[in-house]
C-alpha positions as CSV (number, residue, x, y, z in Angstrom):
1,X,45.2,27.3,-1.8
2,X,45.2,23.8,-0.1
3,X,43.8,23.8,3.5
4,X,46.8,22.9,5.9
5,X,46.9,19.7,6.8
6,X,48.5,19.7,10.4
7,X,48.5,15.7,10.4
8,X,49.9,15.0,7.4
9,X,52.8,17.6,8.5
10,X,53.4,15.9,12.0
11,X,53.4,12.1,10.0
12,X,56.1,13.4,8.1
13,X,58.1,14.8,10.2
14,X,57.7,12.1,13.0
15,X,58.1,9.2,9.7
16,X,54.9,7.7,10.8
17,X,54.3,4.4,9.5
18,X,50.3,4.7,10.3
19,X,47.8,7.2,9.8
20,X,44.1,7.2,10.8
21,X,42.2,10.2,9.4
22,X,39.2,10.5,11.4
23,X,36.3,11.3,8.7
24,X,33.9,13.6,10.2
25,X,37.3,15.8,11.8
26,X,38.5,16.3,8.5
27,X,35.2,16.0,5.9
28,X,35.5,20.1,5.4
29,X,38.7,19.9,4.6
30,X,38.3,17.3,2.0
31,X,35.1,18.7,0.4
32,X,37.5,22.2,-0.1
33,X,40.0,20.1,-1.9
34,X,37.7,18.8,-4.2
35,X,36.8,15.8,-2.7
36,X,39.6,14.2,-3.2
37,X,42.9,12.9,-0.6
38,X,45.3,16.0,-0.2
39,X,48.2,16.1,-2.1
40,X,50.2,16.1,1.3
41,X,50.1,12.4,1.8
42,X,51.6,11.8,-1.3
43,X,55.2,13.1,0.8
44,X,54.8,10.3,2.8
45,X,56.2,6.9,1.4
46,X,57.0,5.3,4.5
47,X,53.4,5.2,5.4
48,X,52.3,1.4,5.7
49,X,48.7,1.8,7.2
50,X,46.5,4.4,6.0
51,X,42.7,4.6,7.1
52,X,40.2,7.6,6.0
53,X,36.5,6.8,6.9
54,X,33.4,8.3,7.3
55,X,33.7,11.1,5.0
56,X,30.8,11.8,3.3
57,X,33.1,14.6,1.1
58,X,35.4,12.2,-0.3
59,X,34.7,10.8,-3.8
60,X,38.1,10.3,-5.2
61,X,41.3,9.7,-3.9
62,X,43.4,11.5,-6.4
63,X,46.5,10.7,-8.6
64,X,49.5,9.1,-7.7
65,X,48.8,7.4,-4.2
66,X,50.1,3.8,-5.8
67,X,53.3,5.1,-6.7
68,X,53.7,7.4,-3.5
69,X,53.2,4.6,-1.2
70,X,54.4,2.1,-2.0
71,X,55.0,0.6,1.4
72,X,51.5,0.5,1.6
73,X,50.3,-2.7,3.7
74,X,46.7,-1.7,4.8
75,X,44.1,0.9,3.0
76,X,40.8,1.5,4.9
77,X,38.6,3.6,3.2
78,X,35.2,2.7,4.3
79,X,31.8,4.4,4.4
80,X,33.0,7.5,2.3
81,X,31.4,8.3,-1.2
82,X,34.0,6.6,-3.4
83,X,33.0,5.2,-7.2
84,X,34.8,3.7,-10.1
85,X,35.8,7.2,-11.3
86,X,36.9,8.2,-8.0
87,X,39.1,5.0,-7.3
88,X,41.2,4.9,-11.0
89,X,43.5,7.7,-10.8
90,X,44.9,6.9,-7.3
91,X,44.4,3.4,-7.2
92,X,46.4,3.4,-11.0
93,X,49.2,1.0,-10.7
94,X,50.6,-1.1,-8.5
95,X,50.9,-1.0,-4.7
96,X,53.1,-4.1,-4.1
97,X,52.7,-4.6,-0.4
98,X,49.1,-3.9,-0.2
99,X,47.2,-6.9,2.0
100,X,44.0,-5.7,3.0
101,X,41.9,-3.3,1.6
102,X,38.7,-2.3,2.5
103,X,36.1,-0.2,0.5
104,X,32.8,-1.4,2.3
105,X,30.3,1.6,2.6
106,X,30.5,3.2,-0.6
107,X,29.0,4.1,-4.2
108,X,30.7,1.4,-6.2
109,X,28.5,0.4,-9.4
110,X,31.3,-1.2,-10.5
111,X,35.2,-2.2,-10.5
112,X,37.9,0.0,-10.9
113,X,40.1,-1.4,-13.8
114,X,43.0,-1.8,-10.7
115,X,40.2,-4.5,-9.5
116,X,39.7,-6.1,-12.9
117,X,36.7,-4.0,-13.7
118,X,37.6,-2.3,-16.6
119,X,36.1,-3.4,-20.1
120,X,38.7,-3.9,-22.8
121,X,40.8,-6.7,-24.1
122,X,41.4,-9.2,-22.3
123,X,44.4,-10.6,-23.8
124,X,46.1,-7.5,-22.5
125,X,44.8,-7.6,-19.4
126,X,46.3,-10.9,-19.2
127,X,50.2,-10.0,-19.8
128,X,49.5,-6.9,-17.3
129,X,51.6,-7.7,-13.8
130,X,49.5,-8.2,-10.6
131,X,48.1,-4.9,-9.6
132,X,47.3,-5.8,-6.2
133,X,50.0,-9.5,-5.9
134,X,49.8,-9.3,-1.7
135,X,46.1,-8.3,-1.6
136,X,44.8,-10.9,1.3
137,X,41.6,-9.1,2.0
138,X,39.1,-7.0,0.1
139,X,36.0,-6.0,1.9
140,X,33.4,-4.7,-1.1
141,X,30.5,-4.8,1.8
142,X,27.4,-2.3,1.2
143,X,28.4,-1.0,-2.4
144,X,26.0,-1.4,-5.2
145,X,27.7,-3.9,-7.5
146,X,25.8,-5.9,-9.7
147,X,28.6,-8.7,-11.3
148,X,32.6,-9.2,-10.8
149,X,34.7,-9.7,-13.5
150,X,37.4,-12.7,-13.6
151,X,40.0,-9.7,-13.6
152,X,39.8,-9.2,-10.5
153,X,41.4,-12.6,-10.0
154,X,44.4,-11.4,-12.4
155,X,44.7,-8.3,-10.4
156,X,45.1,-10.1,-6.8
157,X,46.0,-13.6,-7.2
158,X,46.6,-13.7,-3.5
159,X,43.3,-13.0,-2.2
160,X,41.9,-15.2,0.9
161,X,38.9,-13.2,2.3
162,X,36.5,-11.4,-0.5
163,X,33.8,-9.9,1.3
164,X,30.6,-8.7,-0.9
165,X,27.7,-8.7,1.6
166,X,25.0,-5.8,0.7
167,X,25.4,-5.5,-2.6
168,X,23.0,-6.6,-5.5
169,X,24.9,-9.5,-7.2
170,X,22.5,-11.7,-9.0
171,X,24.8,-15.1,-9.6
172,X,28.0,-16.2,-7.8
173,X,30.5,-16.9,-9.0
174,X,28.8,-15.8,-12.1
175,X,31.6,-14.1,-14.2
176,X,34.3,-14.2,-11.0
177,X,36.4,-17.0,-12.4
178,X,38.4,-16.7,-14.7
179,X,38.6,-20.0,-17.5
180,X,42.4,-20.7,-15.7
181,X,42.6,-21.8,-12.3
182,X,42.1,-18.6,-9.9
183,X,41.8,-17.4,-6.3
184,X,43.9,-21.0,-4.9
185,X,44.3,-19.3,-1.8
186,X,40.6,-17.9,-1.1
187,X,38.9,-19.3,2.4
188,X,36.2,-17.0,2.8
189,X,33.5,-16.0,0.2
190,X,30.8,-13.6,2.0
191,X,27.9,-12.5,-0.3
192,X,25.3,-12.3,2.6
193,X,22.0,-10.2,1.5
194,X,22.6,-9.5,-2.2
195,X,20.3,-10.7,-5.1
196,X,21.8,-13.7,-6.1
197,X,19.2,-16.5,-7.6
198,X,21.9,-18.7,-8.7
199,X,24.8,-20.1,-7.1
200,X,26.9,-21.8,-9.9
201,X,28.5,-25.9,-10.0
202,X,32.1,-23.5,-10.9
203,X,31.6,-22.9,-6.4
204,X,33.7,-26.1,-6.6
205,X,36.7,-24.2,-8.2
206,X,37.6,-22.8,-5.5
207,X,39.9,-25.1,-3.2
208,X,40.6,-23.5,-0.3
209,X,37.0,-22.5,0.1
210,X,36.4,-23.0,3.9
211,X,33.4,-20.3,4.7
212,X,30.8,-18.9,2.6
213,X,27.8,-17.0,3.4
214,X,24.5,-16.8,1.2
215,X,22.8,-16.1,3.2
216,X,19.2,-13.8,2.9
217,X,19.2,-13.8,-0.7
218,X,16.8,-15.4,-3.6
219,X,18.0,-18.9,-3.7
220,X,15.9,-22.1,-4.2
221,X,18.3,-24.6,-4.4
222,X,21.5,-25.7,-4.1
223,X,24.6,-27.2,-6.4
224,X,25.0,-30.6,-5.7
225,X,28.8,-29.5,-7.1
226,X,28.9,-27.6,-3.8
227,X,29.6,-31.2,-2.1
228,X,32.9,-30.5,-4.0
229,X,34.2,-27.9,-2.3
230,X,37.2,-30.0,-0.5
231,X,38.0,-28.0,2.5
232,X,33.9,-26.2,3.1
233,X,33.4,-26.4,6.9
234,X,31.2,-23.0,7.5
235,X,28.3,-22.5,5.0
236,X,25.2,-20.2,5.8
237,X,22.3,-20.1,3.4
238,X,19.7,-19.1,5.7
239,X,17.2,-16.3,4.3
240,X,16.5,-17.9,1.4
241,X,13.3,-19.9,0.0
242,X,15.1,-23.1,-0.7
243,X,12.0,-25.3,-2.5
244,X,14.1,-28.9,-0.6
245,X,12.5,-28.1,2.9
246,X,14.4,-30.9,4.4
247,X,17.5,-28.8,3.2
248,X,16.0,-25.8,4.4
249,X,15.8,-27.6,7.8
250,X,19.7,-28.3,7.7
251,X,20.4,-24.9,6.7
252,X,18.2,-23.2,9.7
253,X,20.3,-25.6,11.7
254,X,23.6,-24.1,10.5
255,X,24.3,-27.9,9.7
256,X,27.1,-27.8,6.8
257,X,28.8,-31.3,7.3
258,X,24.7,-32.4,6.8
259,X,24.0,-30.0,4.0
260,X,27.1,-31.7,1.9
261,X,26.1,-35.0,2.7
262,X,22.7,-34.3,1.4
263,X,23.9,-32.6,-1.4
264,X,26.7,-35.2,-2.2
265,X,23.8,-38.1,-2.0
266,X,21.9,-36.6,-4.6
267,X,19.2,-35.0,-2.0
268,X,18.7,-31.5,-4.4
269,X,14.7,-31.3,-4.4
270,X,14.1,-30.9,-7.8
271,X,11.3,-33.1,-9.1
272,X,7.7,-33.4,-7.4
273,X,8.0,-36.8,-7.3
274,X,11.0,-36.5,-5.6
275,X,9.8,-34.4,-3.2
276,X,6.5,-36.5,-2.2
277,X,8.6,-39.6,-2.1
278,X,11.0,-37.6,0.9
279,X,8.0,-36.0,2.3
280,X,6.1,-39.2,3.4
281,X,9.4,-41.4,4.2
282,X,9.7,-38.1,6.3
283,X,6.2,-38.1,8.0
284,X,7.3,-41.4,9.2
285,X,10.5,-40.9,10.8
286,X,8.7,-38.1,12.5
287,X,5.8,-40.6,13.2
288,X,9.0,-43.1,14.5
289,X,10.3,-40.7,16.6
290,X,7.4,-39.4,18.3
291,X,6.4,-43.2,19.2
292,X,10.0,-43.7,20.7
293,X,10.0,-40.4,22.9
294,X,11.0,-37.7,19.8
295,X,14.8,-38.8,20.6
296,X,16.3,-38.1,17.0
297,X,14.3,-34.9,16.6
298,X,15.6,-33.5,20.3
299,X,19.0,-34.2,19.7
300,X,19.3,-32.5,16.4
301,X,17.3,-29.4,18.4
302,X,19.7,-29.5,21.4
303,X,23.0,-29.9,19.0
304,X,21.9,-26.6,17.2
305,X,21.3,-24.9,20.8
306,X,24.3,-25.8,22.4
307,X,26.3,-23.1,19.9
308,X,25.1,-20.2,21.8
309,X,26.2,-17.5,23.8
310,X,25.0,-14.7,26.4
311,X,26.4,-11.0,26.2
312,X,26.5,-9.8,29.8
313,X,26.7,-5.7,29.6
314,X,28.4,-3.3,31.8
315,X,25.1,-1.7,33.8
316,X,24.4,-5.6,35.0
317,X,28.1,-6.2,36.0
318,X,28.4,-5.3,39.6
319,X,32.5,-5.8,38.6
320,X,33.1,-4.7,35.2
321,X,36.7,-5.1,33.9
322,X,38.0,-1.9,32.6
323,X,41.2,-1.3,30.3
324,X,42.2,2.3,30.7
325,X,44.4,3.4,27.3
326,X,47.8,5.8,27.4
327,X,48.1,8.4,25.0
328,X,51.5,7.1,23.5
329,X,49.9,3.8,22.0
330,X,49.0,6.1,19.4
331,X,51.6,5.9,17.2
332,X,52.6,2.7,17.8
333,X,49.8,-0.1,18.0
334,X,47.0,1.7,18.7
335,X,43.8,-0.7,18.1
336,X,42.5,-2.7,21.6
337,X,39.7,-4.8,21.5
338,X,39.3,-6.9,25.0
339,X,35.7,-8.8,26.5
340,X,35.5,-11.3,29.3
341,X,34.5,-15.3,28.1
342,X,32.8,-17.3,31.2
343,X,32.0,-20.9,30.7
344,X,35.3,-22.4,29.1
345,X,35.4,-26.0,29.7
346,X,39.3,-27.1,28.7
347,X,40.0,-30.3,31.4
348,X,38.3,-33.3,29.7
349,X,41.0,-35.2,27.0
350,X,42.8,-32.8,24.7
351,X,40.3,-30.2,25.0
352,X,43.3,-27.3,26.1
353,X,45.2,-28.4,23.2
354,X,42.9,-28.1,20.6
355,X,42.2,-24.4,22.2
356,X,45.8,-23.6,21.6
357,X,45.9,-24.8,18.3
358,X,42.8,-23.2,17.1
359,X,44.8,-20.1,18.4
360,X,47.8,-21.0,16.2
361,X,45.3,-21.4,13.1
362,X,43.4,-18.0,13.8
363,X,46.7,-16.5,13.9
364,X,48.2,-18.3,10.7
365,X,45.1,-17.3,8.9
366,X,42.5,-14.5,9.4
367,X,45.2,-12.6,11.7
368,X,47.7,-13.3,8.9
369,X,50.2,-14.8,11.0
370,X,49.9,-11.6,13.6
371,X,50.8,-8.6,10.8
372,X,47.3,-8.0,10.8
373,X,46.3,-8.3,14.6
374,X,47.2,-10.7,17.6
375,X,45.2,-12.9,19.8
376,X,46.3,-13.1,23.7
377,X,44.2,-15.0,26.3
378,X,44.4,-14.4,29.5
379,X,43.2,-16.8,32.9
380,X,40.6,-14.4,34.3
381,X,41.1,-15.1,38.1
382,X,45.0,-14.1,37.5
383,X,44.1,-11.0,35.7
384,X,43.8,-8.3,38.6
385,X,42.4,-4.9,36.9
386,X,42.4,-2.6,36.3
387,X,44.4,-3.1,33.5
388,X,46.0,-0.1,31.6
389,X,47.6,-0.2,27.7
390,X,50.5,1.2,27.5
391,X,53.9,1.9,26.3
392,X,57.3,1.4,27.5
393,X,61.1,1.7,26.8
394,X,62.5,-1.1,24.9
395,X,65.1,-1.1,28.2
396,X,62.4,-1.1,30.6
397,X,59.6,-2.9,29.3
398,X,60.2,-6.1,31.7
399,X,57.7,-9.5,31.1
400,X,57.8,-13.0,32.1
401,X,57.3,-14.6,28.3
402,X,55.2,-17.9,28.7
403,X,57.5,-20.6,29.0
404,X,60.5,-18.5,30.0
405,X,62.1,-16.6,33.0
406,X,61.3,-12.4,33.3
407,X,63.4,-10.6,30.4
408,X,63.8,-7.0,29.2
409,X,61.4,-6.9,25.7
410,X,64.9,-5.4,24.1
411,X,66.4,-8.6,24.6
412,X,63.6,-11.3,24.2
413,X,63.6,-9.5,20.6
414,X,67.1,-10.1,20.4
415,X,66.6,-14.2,21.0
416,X,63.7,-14.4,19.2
417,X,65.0,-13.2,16.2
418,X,68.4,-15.5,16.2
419,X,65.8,-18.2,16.7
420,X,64.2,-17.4,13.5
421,X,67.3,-17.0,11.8
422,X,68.0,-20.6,13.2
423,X,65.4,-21.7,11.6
424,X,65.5,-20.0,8.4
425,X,68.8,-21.7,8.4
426,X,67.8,-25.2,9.2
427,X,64.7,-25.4,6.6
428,X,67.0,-23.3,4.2
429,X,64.9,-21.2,3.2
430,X,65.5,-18.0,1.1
431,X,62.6,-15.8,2.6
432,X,62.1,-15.0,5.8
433,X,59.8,-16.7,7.9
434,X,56.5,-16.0,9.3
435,X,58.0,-15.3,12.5
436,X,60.3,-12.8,11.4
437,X,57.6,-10.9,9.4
438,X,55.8,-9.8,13.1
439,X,58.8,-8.9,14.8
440,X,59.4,-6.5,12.1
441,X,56.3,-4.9,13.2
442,X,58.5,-3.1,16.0
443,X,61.0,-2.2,13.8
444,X,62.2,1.6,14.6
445,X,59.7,2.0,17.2
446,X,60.5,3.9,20.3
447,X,58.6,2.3,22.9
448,X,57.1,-1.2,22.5
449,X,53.5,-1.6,23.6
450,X,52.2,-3.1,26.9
451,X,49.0,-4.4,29.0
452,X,49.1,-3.9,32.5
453,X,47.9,-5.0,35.2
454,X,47.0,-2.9,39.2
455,X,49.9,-4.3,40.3
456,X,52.4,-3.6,37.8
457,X,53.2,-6.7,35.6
458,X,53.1,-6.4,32.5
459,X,50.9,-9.7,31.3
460,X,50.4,-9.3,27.3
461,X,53.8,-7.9,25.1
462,X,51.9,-7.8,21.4
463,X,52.2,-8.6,18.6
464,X,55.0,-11.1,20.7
465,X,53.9,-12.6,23.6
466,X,51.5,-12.7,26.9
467,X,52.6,-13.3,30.0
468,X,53.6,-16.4,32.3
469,X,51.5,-15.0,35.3
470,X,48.2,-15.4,33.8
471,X,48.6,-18.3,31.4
472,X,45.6,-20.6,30.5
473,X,45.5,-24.0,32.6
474,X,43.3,-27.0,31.7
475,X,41.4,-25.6,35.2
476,X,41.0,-22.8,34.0
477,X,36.9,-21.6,33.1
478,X,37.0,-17.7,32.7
479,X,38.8,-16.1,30.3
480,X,40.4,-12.4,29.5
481,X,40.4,-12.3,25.8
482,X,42.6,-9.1,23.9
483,X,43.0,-8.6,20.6
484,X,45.2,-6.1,19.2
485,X,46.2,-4.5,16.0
486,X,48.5,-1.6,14.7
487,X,45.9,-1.7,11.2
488,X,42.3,-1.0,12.2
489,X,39.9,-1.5,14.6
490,X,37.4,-3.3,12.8
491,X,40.4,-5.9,12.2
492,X,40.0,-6.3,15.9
493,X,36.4,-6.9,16.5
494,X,36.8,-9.4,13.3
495,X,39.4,-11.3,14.8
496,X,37.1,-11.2,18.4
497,X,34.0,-12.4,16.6
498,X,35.7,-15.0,15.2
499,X,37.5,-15.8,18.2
500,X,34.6,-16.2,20.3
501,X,33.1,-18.2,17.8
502,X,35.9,-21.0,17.1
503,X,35.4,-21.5,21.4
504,X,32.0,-21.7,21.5
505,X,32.4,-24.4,18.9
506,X,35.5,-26.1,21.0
507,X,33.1,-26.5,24.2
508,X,30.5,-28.2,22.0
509,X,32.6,-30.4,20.5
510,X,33.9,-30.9,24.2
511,X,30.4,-31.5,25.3
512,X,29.3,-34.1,22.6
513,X,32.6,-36.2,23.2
514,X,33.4,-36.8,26.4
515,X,36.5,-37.3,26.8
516,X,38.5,-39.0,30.1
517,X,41.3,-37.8,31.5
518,X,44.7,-36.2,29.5
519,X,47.3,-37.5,27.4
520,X,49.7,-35.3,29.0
521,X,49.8,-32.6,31.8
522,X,52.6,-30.4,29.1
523,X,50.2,-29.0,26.8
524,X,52.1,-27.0,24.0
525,X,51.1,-23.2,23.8
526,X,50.3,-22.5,20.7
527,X,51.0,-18.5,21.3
528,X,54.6,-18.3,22.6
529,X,56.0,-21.7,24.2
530,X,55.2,-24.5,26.5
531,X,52.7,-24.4,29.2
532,X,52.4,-26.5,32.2
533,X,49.3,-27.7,33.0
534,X,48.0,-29.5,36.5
535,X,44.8,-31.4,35.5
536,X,41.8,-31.2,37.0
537,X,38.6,-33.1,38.0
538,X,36.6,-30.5,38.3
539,X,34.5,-30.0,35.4
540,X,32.6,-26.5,34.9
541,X,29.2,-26.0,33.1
542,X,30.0,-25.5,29.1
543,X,27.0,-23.8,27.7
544,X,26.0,-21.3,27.3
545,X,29.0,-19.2,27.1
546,X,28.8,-15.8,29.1
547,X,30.5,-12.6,27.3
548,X,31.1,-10.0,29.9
549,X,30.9,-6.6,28.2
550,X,34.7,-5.0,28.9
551,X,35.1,-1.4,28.4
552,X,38.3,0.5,26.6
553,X,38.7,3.9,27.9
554,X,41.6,7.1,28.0
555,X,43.1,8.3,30.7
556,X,40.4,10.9,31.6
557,X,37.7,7.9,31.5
558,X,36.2,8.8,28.1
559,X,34.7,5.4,26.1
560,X,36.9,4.9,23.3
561,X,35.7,1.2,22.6
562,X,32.8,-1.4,24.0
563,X,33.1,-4.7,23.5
564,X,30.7,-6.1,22.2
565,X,28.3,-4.1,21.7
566,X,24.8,-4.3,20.1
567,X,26.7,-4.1,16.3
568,X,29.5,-7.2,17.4
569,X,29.4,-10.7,16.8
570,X,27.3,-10.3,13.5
571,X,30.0,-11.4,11.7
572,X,29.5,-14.8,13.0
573,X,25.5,-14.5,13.8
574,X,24.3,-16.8,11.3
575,X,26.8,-19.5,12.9
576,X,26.6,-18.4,16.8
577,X,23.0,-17.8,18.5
578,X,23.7,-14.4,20.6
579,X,21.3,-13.5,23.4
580,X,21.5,-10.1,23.9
């Protein structure tokens, strides 16, 4: 007899839309059934988000979970003891609606044939549907995979982010592509400490390629085809024993716009003669620089040392911010990730703007235009904490939306949505629009989430909007960052990591290019409308960036999440210098 399942009987009789299994709670259970998902969750097709991980006793997830779920949005299944066998029979056809799934942390030798792993012909193959046709992420982190097969481009045509760090893949792409064009939307290739000796000329196939990470593998040189890549901006290739140690030099640096230049000259390191030739017209640039006061040298040293940051923790913080969580988030958007950002320099030139935009584009992409999680930023000195999440009433919930006068949530819902059925109207599009698609996330829900602050006010409304009373100013030098999610909470940290790394790269580019004065004192907000702005002449210290250490705890003071701690911002290490 199957062991009862009181979860799975409270998600269906409360029509959850999310369920997060916590691993180690329920590993007993799951070793009694086999190792394998209970056949309870198979009752529950309105489920959307489903996360199981940690459990050492799960090794297959059972029949029938694609045609179950079919709502299914977001499958976490990470660090369990999953394999090829164990993924088939409930991966086995289609799941429609699935965007990111994530299978990091487990016993995968290979592909399950829903990935494009399965041997066979591939003629077939190719007049088989989509299995995955929504798929934006797959995280494939710390399996044991040797090669990908260009199925897996067949199966999710959609994909954006592939992560494959920690596994032991030998050549990339190696036998990824497919002959036909494939992956037109994929932005970020990881593959961080794997095996890989080769990286292939094909790199170049991929268009949308913006970030790619090599690094600590067994590379020794680079593609000059990589130079191809149209939209590369982030590449990391450090850890590897590149022969070119001029390139090796650029790559220590984190110097991608350099690297392709090299690599676009010709500058690949692969004949002796070559390499003598650059070695003495090197000794005497370095014997140049050194007679004019080492001036080219130093500023390539300070460039690299200006994208840095300091992590401030709680025990050296004689005021720690604290976020205190309410039970009833729970079931409705229960993932908070917040830190504090000292250091922001946004009152030279456009420097606020290009903060909000970078905002837009993190939320257009890795956030997937807010489904996924959402970004609100706070001005520090008009956040007064403690700050509590919470929920509230759609009736009661009252904010002052940035850009507009105080409103009941109910209501700014209400406008918002004829706004985007305005639009839809005026572009004429069929589909809805990207800002429809997030206000669906409150769909049904009972009470509508909420951060608070000691006096009150509510100041952040996700997934929809933050707050008029502490909105960012091009004065403004200290920030309150939150991200939130209703998927995961490693979605969170992501989207923080990356976060704090797109500003740390705004104040350089703010500190190299000094800009005078401001266009305009009406920046645009790229989150939810305009923001008024009173320039500034004070100008505060850029670098290095302080993150204060902000703590996410119940209501009985127990630590449910520390941000970050000593396992945060390695996402984004090889790109962002972290003194801890």
């Amino acid at each position: 007899m199957e062991a009862a399942w009181p979860e799975l009987e409270a998600a269906a009789r409360e029509r959850r839309r999310e369920l997060c299994l916590p691993g180690a709670a329920v590993s007993e259970r799951v070793a009694a059934g086999g190792g394998r998902l209970p056949a309870a969750l198979l009752g529950l097709p309105l489920l959307q988000s489903l996360e199981l991980s940690g459990c050492a006793a799960l090794r297959e997830l059972g029949p029938g979970l694609a045609a179950s779920l079919p709502a299914l949005h977001t499958l976490v299944l990470r660090c369990n003891a999953l394999g090829p066998a164990g993924l088939g029979p409930g991966l086995g056809g289609q799941l429609p609606a699935l965007r990111l799934l994530d299978l990091s942390g487990n016993g995968l030798e290979e592909l399950p044939a829903e990935l494009g792993g399965a041997e066979g012909c591939e003629e077939q193959q190719q007049q088989q549907p989509a299995a995955l046709p929504q798929l934006r992420s797959l995280n494939l982190s710390g399996n044991r995979l040797r090669e990908l097969g260009p199925g897996l481009a067949r199966a999710a045509p959609q994909l954006q982010a592939l992560l494959l760090s920690g596994n032991r893949l030998r050549a990339l792409p190696g036998r990824l592509l497919p002959p036909a064009a494939a992956f037109p939307l994929l932005s970020r290739l990881e593959a961080a400490d794997n095996e890989v000796e080769e990286l292939g000329a094909d790199i170049a196939a991929l268009p949308a390629l913006k970030s790619l990470d090599l690094a600590n593998n067994r590379l020794t040189e680079l593609p000059a085809a990589l130079a191809d890549c149209p939209r590369l901006k982030e590449a990391n290739f450090r850890g590897n024993q590149l022969r070119d140690k001029r390139l090796e030099k650029m790559v220590n640096g984190c110097q991608t716009k350099a690297i392709l230049e090299y690599l676009r000259a010709g500058g690949r390191g692969k004949g002796k003669g070559e390499n003598a030739r650059e070695e003495a017209r090197k000794k005497k640039r370095e014997k140049q620089q050194k007679k004019d006061g080492g001036e080219g040298e130093q500023d390539e040293l300070e460039a690299v040392s200006k994208l840095l940051v300091k992590v401030l923790h709680v025990s050296e913080n004689p005021t720690p911010l604290v976020v205190k969580v309410s039970p009833g988030v729970r079931d409705v958007r229960p993932f908070i990730v917040c830190c504090v950002l000292k250091g922001v320099n946004l009152n030279p030139g456009n420097a606020l703007k290009r903060f909000l935009t970078a905002q837009t584009k993190l939320h257009e992409d890795i956030c997937e235009k807010r489904t996924a999680a959402t970004i609100a930023t706070h001005d520090l000195q008009l956040v007064k904490g403690p700050l509590t999440y919470d929920v509230q009433p759609p009736g009661e919930l009252k904010i002052t939306p940035l850009g507009r006068k105080e409103i009941k949530a109910k209501d700014l819902l209400r406008q918002l949505q004829l706004e985007a059925e305005e639009q839809r109207k005026q572009k004429k599009r069929q589909n809805v629009s990207g800002l429809h698609k997030y206000l669906q996330l409150l769909d049904g829900k009972d009470n509508y989430p909420c951060l608070v602050d000691a006096e009150g006010v509510v100041i952040s409304f996700p997934p929809i909007t933050n707050s008029e009373k502490t909105k960012i100013r091009k004065t403004t030098h200290d920030l309150f960052l939150e991200v939130t999610s209703d998927t995961s909470l490693q979605i969170c940290k992501d989207v923080m990591d990356t976060l704090i790394l797109k500003i740390a790269e705004l104040n350089k580019f703010t500190l190299e290019n000094k800009e005078e004065g401001s266009g305009s004192d009406n920046e645009p907000d790229a989150l939810c409308g305009p923001v008024n702005v009173n320039p500034s002449q004070n100008t505060q210290q850029s670098f290095p960036l302080v993150v204060e250490q902000v703590r996410v705890v119940d209501t009985d003071g127990n630590l449910k999440v520390l941000y970050p701690s000593k396992t945060d911002l390695t996402t984004v290490s090889s790109l962002l210098t972290v003194i801890r």
